[in-house]
C-alpha positions in Angstrom: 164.7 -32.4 81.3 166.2 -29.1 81.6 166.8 -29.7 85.5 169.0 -32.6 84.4 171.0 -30.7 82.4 172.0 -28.2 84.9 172.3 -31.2 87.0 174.9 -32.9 85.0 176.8 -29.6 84.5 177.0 -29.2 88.2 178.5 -32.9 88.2 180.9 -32.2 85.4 181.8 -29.2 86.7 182.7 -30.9 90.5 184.2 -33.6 88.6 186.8 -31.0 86.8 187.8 -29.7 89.7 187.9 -32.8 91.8 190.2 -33.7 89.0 192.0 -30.1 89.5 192.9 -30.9 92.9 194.0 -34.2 91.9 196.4 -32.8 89.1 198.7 -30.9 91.2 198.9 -28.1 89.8 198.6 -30.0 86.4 201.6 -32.1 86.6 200.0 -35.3 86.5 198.2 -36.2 83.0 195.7 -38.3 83.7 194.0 -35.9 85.9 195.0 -33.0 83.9 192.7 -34.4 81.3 189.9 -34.8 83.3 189.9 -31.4 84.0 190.0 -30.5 80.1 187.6 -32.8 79.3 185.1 -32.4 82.3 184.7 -28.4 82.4 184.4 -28.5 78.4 181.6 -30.4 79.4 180.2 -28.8 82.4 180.1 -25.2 80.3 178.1 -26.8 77.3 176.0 -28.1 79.3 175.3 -24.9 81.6 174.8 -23.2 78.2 172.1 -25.5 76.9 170.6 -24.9 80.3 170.7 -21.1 79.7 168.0 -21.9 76.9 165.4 -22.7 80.0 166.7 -20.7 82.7 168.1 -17.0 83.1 171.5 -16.5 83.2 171.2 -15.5 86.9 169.7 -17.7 88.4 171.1 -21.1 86.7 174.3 -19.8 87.4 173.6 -19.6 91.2 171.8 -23.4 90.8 175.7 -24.2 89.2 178.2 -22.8 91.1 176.2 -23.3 94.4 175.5 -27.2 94.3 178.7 -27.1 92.8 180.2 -25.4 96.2 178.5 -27.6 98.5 179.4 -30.6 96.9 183.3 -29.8 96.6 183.3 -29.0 100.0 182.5 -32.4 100.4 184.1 -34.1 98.0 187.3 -32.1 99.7 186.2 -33.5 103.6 185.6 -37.2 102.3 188.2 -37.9 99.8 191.1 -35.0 100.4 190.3 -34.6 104.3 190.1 -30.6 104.3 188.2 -30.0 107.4 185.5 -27.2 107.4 184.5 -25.1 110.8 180.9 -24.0 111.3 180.8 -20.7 110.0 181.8 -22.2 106.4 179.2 -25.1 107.3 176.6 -22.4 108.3 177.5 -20.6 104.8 177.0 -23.5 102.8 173.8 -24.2 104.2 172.6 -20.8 103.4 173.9 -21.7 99.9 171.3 -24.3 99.8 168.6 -22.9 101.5 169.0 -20.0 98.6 168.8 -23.0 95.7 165.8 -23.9 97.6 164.3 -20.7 97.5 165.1 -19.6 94.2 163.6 -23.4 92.7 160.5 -23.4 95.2 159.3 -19.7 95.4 160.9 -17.9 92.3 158.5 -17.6 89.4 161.7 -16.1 88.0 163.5 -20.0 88.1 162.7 -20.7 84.1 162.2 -18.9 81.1 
């Protein structure tokens, strides 16, 4: 259960600034909202997640996943091209998730 929780704070937290994108620069509302409303969300949930993992490291899970997957999001929906080196970094990104959740005994409380 705790896993899901830091999973659906990562999506809140790429759907708040998918959404921040989309506002430019908040001057459309809709969006502007979604922003608001999506990283109120994302933070609860990454502090209910705190009460199962150290601060550390599901931080790193958060903002990580959350990297990769706004890179992404920013290719497929906004068409911001990445080169290799910042493919090659994001990789490393997830090869480090995968380290921390596969080898760390340090991963939950």
């Amino acid at each position: 259960m705790h896993y899901l929780i830091l999973a659906v704070a990562v999506l809140a937290e790429t759907i708040g600034t998918t959404a921040l994108q989309a506002s430019q620069s908040f001057t459309k509302p809709l969006p502007s909202i979604i922003v608001v409303v999506a990283y109120a969300a994302a933070f609860y949930l990454l502090g209910m997640a705190l009460k199962f993992f150290p601060v550390g490291i599901a931080y790193a899970i958060w903002s990580g996943l959350g990297i990769v997957l706004i890179a992404v999001i920013g290719l497929v929906v906004f068409g911001q091209r990445l080169d290799w080196p910042a493919v090659l970094g994001m990789a490393m990104i997830l090869a480090g998730i995968l380290v921390i959740n596969l080898f760390s005994k340090s991963s939950l409380h």
